[in-house]
N, CA, C, O and CB atoms as a CASP TS submission, in Angstrom:
PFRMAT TS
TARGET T0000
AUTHOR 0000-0000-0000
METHOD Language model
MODEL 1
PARENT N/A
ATOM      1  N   UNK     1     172.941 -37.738 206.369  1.00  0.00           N
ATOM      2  CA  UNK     1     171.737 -38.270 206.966  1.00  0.00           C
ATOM      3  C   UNK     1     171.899 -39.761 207.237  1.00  0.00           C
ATOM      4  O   UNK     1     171.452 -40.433 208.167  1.00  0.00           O
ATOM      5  CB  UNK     1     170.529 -38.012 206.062  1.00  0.00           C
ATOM      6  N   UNK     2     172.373 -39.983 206.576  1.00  0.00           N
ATOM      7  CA  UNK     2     172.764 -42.005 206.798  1.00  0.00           C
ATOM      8  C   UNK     2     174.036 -42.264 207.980  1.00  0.00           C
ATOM      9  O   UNK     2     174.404 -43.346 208.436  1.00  0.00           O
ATOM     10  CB  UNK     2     173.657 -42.908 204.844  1.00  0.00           C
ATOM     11  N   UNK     3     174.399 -41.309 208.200  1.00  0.00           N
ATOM     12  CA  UNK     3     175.516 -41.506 209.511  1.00  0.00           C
ATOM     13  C   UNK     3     174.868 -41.289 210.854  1.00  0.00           C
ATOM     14  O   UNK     3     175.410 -41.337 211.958  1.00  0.00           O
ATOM     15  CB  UNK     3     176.821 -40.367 209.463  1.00  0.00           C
ATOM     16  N   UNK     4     173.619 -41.044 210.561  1.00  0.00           N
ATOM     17  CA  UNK     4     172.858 -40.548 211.518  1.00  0.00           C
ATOM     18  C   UNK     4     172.562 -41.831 212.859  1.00  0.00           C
ATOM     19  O   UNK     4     172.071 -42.768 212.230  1.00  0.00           O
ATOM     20  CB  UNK     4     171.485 -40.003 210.682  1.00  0.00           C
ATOM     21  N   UNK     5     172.606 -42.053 213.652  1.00  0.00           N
ATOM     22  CA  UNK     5     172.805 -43.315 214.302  1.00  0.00           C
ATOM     23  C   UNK     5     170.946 -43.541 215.338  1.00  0.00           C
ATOM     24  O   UNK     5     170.330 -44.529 215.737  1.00  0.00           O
ATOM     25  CB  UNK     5     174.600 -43.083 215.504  1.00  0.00           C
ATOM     26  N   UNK     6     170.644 -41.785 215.397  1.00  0.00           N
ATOM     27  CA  UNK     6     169.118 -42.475 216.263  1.00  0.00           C
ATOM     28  C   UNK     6     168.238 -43.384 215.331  1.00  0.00           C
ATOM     29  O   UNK     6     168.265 -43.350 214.101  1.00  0.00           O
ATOM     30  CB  UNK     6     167.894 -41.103 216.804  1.00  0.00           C
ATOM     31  N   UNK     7     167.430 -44.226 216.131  1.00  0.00           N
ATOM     32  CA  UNK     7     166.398 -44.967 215.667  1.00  0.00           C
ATOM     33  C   UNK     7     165.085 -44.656 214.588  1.00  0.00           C
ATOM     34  O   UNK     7     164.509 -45.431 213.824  1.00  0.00           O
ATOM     35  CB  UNK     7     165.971 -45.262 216.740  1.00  0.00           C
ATOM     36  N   UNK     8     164.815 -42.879 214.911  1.00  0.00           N
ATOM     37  CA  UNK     8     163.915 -42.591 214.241  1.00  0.00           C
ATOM     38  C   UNK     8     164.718 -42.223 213.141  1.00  0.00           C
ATOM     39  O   UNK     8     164.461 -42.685 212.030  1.00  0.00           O
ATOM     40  CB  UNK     8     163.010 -41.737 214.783  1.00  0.00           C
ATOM     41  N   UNK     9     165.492 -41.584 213.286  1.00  0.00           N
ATOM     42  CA  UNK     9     166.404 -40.711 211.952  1.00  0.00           C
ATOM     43  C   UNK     9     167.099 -42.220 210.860  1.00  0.00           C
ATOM     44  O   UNK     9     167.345 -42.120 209.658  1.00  0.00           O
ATOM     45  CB  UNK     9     168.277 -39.438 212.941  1.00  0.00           C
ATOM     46  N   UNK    10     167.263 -43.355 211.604  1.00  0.00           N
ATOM     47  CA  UNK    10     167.691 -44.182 210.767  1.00  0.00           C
ATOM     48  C   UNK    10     166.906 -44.799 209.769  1.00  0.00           C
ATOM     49  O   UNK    10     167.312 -45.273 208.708  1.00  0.00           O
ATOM     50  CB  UNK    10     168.179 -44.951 211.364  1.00  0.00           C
ATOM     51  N   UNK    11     165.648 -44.750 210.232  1.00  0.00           N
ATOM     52  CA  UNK    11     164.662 -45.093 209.444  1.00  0.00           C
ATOM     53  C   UNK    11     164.170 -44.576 208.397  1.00  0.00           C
ATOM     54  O   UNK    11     163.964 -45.028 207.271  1.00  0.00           O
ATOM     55  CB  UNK    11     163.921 -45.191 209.958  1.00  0.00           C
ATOM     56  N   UNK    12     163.877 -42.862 209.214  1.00  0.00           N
ATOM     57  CA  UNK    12     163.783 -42.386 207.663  1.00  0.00           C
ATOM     58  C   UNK    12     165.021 -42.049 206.386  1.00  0.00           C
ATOM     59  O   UNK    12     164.850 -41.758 205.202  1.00  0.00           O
ATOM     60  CB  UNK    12     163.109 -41.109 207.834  1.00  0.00           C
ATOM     61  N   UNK    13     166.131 -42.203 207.081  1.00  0.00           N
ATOM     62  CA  UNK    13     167.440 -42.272 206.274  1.00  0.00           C
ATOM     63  C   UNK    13     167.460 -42.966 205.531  1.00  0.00           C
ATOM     64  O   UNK    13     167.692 -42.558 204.393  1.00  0.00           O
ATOM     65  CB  UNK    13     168.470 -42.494 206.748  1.00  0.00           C
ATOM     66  N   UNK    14     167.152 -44.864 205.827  1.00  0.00           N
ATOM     67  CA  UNK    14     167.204 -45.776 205.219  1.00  0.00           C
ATOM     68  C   UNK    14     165.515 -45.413 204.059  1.00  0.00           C
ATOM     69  O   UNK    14     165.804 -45.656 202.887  1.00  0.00           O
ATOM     70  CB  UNK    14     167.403 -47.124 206.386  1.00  0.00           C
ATOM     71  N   UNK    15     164.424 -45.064 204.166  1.00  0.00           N
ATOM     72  CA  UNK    15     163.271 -45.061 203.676  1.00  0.00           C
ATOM     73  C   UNK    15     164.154 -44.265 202.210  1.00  0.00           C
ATOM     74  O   UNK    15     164.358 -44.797 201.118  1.00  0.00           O
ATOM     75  CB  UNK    15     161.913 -44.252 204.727  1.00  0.00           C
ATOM     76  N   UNK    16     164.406 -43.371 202.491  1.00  0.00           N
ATOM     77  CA  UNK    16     164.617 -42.222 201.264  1.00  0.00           C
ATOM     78  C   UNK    16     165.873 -42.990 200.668  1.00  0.00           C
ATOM     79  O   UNK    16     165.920 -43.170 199.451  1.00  0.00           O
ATOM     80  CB  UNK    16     165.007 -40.330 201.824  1.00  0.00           C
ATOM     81  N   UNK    17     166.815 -43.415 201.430  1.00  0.00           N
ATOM     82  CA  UNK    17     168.022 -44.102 200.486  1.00  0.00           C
ATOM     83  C   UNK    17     167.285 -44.818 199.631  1.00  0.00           C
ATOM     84  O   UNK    17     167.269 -44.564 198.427  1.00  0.00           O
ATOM     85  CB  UNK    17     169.159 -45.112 201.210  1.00  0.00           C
ATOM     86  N   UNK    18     166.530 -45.887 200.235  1.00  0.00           N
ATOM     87  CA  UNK    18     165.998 -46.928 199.305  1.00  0.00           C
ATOM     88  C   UNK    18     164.823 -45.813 198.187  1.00  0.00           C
ATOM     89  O   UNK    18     165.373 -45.889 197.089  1.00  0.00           O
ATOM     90  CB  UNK    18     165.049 -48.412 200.438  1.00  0.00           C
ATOM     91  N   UNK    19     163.903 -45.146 198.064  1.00  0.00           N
ATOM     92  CA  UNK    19     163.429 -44.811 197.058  1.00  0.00           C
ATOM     93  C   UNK    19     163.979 -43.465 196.469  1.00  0.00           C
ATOM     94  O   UNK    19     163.413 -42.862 195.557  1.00  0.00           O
ATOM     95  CB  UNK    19     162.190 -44.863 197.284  1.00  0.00           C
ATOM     96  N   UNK    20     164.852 -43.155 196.927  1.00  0.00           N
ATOM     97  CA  UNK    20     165.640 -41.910 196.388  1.00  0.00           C
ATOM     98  C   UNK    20     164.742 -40.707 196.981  1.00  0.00           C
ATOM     99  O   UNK    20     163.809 -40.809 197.778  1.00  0.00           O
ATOM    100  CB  UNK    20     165.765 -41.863 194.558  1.00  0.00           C
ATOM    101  N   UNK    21     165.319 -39.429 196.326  1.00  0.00           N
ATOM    102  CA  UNK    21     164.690 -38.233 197.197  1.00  0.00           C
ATOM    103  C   UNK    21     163.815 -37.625 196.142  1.00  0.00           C
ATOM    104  O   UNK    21     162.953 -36.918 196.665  1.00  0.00           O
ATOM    105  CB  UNK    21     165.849 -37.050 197.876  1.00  0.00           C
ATOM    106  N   UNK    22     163.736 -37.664 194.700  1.00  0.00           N
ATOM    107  CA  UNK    22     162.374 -37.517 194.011  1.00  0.00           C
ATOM    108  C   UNK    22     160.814 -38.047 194.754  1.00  0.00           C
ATOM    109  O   UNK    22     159.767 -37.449 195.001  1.00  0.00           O
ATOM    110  CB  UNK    22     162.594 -38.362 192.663  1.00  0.00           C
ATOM    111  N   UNK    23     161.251 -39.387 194.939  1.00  0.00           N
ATOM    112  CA  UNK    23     160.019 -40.059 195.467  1.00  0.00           C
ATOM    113  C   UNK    23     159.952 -39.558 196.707  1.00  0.00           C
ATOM    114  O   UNK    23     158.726 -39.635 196.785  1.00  0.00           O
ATOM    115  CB  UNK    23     159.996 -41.581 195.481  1.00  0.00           C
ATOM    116  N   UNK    24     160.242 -39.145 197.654  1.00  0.00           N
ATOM    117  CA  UNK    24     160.629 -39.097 198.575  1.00  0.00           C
ATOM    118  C   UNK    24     159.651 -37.406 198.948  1.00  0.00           C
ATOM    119  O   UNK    24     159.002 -37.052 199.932  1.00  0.00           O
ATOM    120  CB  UNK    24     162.276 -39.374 198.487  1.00  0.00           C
ATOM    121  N   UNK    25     159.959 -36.755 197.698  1.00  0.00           N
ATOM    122  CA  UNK    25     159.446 -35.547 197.927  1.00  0.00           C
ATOM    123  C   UNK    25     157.845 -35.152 197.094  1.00  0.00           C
ATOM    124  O   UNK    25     157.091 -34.180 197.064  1.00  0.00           O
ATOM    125  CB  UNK    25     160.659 -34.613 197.500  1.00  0.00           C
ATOM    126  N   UNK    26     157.895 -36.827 196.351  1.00  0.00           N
ATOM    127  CA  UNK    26     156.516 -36.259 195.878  1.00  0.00           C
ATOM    128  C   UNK    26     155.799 -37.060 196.954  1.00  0.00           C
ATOM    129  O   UNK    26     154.771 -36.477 197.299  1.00  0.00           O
ATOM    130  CB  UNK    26     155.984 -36.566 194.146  1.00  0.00           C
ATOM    131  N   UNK    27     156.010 -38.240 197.617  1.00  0.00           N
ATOM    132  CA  UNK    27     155.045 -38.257 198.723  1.00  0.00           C
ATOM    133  C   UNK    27     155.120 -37.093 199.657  1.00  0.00           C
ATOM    134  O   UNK    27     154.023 -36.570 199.850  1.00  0.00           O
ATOM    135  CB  UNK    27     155.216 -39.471 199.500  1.00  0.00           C
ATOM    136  N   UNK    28     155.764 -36.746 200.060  1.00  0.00           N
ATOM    137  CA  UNK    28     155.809 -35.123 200.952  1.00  0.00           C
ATOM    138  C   UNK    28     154.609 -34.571 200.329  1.00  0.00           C
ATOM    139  O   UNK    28     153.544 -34.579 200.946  1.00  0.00           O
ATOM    140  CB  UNK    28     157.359 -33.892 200.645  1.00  0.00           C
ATOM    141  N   UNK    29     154.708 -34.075 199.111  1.00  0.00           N
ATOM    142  CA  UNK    29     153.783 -33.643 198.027  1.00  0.00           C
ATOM    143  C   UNK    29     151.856 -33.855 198.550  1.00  0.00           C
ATOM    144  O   UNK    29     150.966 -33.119 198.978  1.00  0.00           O
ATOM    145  CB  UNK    29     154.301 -34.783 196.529  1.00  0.00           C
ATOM    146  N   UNK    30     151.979 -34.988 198.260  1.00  0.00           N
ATOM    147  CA  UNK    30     150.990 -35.764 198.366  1.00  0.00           C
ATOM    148  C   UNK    30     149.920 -35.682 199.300  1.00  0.00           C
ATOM    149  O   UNK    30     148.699 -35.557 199.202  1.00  0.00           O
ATOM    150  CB  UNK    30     151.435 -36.720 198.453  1.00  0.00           C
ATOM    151  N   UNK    31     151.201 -35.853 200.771  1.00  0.00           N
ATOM    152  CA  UNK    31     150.396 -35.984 201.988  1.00  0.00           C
ATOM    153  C   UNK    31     150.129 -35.015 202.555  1.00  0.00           C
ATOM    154  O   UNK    31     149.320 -35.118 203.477  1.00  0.00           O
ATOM    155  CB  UNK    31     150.813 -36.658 202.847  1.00  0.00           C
ATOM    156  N   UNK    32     151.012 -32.963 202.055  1.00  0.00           N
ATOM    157  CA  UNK    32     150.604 -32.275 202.231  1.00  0.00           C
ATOM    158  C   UNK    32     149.363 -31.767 201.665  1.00  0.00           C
ATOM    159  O   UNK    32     148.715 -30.829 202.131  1.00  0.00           O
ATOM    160  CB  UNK    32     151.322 -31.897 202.260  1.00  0.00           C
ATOM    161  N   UNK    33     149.040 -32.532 200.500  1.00  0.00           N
ATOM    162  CA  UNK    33     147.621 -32.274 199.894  1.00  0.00           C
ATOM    163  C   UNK    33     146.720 -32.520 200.669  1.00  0.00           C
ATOM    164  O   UNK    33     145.907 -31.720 201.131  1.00  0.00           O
ATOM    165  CB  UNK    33     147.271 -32.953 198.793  1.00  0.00           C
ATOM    166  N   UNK    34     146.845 -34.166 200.954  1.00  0.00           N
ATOM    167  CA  UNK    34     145.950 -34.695 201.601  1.00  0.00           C
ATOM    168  C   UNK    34     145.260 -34.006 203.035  1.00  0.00           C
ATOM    169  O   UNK    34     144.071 -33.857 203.316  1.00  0.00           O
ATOM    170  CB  UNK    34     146.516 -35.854 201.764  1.00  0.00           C
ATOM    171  N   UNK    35     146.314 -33.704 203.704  1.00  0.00           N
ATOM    172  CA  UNK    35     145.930 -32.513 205.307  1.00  0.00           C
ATOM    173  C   UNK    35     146.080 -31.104 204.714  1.00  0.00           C
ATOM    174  O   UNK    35     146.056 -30.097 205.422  1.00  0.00           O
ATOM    175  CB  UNK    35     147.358 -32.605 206.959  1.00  0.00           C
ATOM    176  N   UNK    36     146.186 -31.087 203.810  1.00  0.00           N
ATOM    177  CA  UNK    36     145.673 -29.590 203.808  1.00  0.00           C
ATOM    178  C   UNK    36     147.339 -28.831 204.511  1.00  0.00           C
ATOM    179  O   UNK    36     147.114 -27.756 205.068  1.00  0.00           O
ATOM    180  CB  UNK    36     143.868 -29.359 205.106  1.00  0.00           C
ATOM    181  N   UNK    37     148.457 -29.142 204.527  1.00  0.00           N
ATOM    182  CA  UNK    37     149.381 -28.802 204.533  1.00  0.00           C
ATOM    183  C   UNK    37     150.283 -27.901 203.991  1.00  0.00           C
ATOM    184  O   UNK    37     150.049 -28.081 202.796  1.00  0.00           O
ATOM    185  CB  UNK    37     149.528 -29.391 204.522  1.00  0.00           C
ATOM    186  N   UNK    38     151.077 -27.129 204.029  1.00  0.00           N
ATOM    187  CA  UNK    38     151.952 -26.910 202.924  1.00  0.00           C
ATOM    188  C   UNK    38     153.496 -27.047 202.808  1.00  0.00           C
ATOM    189  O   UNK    38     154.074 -26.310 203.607  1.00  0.00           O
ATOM    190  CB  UNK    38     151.717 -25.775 202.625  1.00  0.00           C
ATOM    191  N   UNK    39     154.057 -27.558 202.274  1.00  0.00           N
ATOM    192  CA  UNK    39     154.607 -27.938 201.997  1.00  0.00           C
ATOM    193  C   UNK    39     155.910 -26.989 201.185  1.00  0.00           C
ATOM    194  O   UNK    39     155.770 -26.813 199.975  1.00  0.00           O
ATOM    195  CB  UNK    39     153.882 -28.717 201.686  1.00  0.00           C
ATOM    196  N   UNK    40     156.961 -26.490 201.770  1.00  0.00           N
ATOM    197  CA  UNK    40     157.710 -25.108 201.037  1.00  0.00           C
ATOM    198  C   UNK    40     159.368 -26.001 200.558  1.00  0.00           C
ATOM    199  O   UNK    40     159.984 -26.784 201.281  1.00  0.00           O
ATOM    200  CB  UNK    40     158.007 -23.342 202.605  1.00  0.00           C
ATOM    201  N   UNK    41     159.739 -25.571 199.191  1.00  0.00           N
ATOM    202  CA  UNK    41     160.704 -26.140 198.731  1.00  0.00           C
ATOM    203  C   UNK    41     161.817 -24.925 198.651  1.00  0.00           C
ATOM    204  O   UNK    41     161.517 -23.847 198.139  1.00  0.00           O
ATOM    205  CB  UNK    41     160.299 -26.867 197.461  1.00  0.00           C
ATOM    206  N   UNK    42     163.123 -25.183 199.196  1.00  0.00           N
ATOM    207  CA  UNK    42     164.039 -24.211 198.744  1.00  0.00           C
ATOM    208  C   UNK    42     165.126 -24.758 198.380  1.00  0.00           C
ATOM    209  O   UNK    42     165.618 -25.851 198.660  1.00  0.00           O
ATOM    210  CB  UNK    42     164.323 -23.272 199.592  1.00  0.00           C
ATOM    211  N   UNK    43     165.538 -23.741 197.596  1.00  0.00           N
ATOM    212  CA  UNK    43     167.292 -24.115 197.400  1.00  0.00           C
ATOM    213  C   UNK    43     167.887 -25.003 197.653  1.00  0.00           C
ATOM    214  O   UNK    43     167.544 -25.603 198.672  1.00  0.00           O
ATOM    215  CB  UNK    43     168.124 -23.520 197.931  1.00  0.00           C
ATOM    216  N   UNK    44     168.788 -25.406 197.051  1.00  0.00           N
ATOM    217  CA  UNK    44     170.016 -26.185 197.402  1.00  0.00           C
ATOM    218  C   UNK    44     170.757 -25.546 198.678  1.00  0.00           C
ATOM    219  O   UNK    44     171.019 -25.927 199.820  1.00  0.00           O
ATOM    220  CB  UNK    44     171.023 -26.212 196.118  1.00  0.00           C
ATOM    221  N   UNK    45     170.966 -24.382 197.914  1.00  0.00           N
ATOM    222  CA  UNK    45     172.237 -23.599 198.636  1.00  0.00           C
ATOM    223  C   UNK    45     171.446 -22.544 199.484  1.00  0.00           C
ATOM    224  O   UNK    45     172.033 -21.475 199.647  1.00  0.00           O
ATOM    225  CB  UNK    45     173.442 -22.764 197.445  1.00  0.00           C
ATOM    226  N   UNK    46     170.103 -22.690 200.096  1.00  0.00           N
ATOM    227  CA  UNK    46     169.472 -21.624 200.428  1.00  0.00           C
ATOM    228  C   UNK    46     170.145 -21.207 201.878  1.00  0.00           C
ATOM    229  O   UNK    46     170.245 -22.185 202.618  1.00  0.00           O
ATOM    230  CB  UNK    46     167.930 -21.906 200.405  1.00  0.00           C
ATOM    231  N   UNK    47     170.539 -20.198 202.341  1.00  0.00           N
ATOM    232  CA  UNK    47     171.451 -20.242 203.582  1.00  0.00           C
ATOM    233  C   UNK    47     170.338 -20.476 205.005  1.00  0.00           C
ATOM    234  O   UNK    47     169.957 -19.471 205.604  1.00  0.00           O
ATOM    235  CB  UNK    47     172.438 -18.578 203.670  1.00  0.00           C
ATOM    236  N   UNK    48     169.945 -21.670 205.395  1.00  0.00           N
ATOM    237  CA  UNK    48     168.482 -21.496 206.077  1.00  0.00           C
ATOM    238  C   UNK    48     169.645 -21.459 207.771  1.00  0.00           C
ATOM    239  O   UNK    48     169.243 -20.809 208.736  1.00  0.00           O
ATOM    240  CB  UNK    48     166.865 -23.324 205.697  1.00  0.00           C
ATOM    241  N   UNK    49     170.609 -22.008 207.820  1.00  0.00           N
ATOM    242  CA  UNK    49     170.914 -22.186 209.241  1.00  0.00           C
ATOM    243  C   UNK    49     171.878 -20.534 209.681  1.00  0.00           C
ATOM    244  O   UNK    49     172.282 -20.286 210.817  1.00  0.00           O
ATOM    245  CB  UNK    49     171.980 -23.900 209.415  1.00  0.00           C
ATOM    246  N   UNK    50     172.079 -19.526 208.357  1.00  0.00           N
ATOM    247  CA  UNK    50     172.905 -18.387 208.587  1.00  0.00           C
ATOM    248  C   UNK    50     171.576 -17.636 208.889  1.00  0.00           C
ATOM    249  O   UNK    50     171.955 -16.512 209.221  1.00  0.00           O
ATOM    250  CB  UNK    50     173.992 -17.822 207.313  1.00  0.00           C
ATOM    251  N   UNK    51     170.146 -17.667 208.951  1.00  0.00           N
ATOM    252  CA  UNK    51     169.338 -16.774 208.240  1.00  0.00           C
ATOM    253  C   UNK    51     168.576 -16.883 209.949  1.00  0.00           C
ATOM    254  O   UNK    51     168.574 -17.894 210.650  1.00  0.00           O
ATOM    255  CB  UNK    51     168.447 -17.328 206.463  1.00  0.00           C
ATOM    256  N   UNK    52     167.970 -15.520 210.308  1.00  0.00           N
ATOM    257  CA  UNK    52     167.132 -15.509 211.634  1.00  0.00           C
ATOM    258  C   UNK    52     166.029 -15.740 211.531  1.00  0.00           C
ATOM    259  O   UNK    52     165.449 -15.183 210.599  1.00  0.00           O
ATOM    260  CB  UNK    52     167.074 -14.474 212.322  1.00  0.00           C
ATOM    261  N   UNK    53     165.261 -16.633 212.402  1.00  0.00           N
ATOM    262  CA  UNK    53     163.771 -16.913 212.054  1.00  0.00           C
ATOM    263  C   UNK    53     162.662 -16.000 212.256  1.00  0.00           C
ATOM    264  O   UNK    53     161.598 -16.118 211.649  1.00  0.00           O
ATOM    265  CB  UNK    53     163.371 -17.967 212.721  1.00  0.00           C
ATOM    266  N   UNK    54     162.916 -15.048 213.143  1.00  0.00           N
ATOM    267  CA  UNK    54     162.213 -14.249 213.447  1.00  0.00           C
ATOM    268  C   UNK    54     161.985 -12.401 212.542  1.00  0.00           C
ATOM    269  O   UNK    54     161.054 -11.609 212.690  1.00  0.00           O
ATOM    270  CB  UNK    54     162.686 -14.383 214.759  1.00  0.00           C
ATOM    271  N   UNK    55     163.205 -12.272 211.684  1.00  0.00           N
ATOM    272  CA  UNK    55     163.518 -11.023 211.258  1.00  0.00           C
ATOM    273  C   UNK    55     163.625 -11.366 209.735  1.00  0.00           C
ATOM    274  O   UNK    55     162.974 -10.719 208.914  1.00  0.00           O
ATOM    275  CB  UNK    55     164.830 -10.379 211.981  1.00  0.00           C
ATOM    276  N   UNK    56     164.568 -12.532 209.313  1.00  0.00           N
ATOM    277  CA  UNK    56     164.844 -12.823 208.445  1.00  0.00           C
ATOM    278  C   UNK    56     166.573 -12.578 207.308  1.00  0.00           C
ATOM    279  O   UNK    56     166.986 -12.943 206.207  1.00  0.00           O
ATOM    280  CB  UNK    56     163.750 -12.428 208.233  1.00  0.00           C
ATOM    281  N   UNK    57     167.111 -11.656 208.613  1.00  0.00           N
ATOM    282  CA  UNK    57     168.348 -11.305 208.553  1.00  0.00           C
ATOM    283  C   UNK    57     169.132 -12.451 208.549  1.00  0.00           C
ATOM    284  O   UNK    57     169.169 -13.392 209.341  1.00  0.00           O
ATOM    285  CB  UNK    57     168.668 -10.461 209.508  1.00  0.00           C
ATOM    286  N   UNK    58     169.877 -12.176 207.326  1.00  0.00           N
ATOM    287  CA  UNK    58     171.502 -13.381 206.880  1.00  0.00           C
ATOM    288  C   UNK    58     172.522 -13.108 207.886  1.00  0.00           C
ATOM    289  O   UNK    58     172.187 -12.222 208.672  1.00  0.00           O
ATOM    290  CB  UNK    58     172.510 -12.997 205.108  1.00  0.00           C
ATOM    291  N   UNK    59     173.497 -13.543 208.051  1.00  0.00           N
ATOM    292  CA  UNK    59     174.480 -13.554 208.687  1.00  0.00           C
ATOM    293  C   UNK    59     175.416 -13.927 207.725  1.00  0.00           C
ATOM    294  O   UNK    59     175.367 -15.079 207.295  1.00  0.00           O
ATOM    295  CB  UNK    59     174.388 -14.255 209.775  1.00  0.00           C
ATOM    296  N   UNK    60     176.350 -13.069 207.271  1.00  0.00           N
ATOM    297  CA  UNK    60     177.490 -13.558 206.362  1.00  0.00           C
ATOM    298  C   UNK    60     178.522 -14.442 207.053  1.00  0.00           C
ATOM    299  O   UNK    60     179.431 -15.044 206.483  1.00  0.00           O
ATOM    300  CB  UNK    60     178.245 -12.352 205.764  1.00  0.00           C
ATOM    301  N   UNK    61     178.359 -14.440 207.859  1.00  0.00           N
ATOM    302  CA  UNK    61     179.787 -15.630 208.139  1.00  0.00           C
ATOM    303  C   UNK    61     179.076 -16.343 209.630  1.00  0.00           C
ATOM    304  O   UNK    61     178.612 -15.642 210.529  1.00  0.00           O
ATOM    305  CB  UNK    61     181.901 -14.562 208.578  1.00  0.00           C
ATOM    306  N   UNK    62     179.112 -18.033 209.668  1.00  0.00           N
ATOM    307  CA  UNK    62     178.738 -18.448 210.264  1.00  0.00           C
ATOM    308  C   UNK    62     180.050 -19.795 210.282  1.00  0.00           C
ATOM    309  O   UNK    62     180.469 -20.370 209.277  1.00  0.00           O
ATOM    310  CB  UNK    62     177.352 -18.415 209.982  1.00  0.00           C
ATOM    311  N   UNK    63     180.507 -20.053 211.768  1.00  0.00           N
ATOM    312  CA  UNK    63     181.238 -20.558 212.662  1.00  0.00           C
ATOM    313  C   UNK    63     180.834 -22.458 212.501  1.00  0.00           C
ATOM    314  O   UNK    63     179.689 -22.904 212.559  1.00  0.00           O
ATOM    315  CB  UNK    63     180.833 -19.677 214.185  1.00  0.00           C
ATOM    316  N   UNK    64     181.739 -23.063 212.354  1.00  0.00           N
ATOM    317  CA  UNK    64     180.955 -24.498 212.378  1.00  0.00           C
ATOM    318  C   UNK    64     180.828 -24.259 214.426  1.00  0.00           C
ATOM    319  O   UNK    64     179.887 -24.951 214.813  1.00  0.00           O
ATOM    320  CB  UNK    64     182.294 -26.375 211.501  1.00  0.00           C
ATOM    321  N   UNK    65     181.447 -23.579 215.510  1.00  0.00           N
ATOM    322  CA  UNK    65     181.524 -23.625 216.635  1.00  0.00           C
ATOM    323  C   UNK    65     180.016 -22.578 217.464  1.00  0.00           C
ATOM    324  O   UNK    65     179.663 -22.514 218.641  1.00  0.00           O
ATOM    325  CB  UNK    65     183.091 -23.191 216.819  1.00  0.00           C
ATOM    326  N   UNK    66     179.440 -21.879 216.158  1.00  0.00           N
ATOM    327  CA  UNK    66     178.403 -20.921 216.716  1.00  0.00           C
ATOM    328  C   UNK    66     177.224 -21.945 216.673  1.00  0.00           C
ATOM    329  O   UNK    66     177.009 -22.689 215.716  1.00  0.00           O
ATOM    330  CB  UNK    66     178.141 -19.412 215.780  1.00  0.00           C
ATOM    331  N   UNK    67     176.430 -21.894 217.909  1.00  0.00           N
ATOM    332  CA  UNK    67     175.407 -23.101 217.547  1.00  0.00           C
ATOM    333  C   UNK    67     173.750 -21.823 218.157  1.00  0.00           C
ATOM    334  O   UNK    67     172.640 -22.215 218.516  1.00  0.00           O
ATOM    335  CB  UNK    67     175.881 -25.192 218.940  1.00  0.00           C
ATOM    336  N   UNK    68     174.101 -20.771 218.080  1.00  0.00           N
ATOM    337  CA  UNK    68     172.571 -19.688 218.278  1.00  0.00           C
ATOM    338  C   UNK    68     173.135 -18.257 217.649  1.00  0.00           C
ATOM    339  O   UNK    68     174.101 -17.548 217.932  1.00  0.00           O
ATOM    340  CB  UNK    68     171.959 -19.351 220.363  1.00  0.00           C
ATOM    341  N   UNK    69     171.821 -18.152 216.426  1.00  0.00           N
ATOM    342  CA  UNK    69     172.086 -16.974 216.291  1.00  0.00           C
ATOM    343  C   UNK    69     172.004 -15.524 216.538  1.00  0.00           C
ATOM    344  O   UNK    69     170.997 -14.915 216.177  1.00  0.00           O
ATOM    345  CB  UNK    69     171.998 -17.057 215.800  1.00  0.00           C
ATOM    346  N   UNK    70     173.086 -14.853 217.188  1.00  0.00           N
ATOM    347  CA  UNK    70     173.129 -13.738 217.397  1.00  0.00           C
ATOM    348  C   UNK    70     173.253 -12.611 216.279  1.00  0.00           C
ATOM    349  O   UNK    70     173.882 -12.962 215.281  1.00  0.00           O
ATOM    350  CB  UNK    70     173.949 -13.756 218.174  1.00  0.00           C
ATOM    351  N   UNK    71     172.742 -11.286 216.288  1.00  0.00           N
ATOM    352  CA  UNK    71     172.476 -10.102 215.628  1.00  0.00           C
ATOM    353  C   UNK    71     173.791  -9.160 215.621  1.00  0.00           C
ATOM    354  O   UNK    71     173.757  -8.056 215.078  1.00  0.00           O
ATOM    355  CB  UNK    71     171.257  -9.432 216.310  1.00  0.00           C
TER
END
C-alpha cells in the first residue's frame, strides 16, 4: 500500500502508516456506527480475489496474469 504512487491512495497509505492499522480499524469501527454502516472483517488469508462475487465459488488456482474471474 505505501508503493502506491496515486494521490488519494498516498494519503491514506501515509494516514494508517502513521497510526498503525489497530487505530486505523477502530475508527472504521466508529464511523460505521456513526452512519449506521457495517462494517465486515475477514481473514488474513481469506481468499477474497480467488472467490466470485456473485455465486460465491473459490477458484483453486488463480494466475498473477488472470485479471476476471471465469467459472
Amino acid at each position: 500500500m505505501m508503493a502506491n504512487h496515486s494521490y488519494v491512495a498516498c494519503n491514506v497509505a501515509k494516514a494508517v502508516a502513521d497510526m498503525g492499522f489497530y487505530e486505523f480499524r477502530r475508527q472504521l469501527q466508529y464511523k460505521c456506527q456513526l452512519y449506521g454502516s457495517k462494517l465486515i472483517v475477514v481473514d488474513r488469508w481469506f481468499p477474497s480475489s480467488k472467490t466470485c462475487s456473485r455465486c460465491g465459488q473459490i477458484k483453486e488456482s488463480l494466475s498473477l496474469s488472470e485479471r476476471v474471474f471465469n467459472k
